[in-house]
C-alpha positions as CSV (number, residue, x, y, z in Angstrom):
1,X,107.6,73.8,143.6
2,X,107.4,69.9,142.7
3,X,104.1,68.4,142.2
4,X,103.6,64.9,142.5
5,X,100.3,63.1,139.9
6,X,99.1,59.3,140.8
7,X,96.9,57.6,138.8
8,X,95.8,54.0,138.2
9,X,94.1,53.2,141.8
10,X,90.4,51.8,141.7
11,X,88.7,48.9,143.4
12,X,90.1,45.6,142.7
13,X,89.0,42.0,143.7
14,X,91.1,39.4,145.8
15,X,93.8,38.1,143.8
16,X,93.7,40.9,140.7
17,X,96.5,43.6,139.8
18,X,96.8,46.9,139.4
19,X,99.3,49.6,138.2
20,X,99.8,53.0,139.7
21,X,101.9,55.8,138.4
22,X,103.4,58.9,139.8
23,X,105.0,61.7,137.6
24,X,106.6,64.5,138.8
25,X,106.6,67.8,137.3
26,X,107.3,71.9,137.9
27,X,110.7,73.5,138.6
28,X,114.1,71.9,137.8
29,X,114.8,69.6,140.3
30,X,116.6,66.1,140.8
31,X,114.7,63.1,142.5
32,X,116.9,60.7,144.0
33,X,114.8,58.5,144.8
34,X,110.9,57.8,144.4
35,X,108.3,55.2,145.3
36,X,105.0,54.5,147.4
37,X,103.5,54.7,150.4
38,X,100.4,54.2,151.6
39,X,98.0,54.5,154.2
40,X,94.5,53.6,156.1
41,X,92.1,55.5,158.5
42,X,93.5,55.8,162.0
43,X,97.0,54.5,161.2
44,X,100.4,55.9,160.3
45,X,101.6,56.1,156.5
46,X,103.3,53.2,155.5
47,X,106.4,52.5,153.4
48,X,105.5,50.3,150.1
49,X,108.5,50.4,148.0
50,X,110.9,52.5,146.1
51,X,113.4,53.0,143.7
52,X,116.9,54.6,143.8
53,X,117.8,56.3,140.1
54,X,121.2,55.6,140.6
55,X,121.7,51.8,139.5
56,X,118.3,51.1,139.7
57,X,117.9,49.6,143.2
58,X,114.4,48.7,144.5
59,X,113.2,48.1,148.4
60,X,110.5,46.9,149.5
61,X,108.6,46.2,152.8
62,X,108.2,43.2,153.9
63,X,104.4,43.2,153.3
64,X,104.4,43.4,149.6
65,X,108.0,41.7,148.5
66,X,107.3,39.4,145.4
67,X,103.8,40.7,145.0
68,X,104.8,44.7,144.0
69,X,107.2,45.9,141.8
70,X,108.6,49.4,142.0
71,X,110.1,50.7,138.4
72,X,110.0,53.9,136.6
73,X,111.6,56.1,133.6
74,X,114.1,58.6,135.7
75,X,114.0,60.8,132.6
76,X,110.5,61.1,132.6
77,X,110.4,61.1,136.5
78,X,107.9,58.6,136.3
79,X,107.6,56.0,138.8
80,X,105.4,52.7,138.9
81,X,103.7,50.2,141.2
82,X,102.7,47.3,139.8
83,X,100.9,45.3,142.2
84,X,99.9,42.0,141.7
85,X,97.6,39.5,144.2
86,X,96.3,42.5,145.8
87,X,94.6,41.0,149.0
88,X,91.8,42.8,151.4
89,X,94.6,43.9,153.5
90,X,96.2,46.0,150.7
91,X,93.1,48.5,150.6
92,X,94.4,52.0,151.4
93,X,95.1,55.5,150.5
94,X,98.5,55.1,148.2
95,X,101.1,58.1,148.2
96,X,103.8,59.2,146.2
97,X,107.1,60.0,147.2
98,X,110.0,61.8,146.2
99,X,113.5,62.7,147.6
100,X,115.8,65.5,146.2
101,X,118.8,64.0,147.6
102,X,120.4,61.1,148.0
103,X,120.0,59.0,151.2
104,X,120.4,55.0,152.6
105,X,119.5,52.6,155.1
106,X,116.9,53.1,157.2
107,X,115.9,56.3,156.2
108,X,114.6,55.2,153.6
109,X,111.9,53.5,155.2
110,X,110.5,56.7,157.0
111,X,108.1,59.0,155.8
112,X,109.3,61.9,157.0
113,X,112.4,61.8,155.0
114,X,110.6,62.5,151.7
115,X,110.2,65.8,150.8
116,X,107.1,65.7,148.3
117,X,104.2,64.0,148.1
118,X,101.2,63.4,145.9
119,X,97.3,63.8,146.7
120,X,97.2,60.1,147.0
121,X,95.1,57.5,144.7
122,X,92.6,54.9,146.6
123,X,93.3,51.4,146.2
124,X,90.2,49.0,147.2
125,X,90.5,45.1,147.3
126,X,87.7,43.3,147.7
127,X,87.6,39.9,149.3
């Protein structure tokens, strides 16, 4: 079994950053690609941004582009979200994700096309 560990959420003001980190550990495995989701009360989970391992490749939703970055260490299976000018709006439950194979387009985008997932780490900005 793989077991996804965030850390690094908290609360935040308008306009601050944080950085969140996911590793993955247990039985030998290969991630394809990781990144971040994240969701409120009463709404679906929501695609942040991930990376591909192979050649490094980053998306990101629309939401978020030039604000988050999406990098990690594929050897350690570490992945990061640093998020900068967090805004009220950003405030929500914030998921890892990982995929043991590869996969494009919009697939990528869709939640249920990850196969593990952390506990989640709460992200809070205030206004």
């Amino acid at each position: 079994q793989v077991q996804l560990a965030e850390s690094g959420g908290g609360l935040v003001q308008a306009g601050g950053s944080l950085r969140l980190s996911c590793t993955a550990s247990g039985r030998a495995f290969t991630t394809y690609i990781m990144g971040w989701f994240r969701q409120v009360p009463g709404k679906e989970r929501e695609f942040v941004g991930v990376i591909r391992w192979s050649g490094g490749s980053t998306y990101y939703a629309d939401s978020v582009k030039g604000r988050f970055t999406v990098s990690g260490d594929n050897a350690k299976n570490t992945v990061y979200l640093q998020m900068n000018s967090l805004k009220p709006e950003d405030t929500a439950l914030y998921y890892c994700a990982a995929v043991s194979r590869p996969m494009y387009g919009s697939r990528l985008y869709r939640s249920y096309e990850y196969d593990y997932w952390g506990q989640g780490t709460q992200v809070t900005v205030s206004s």
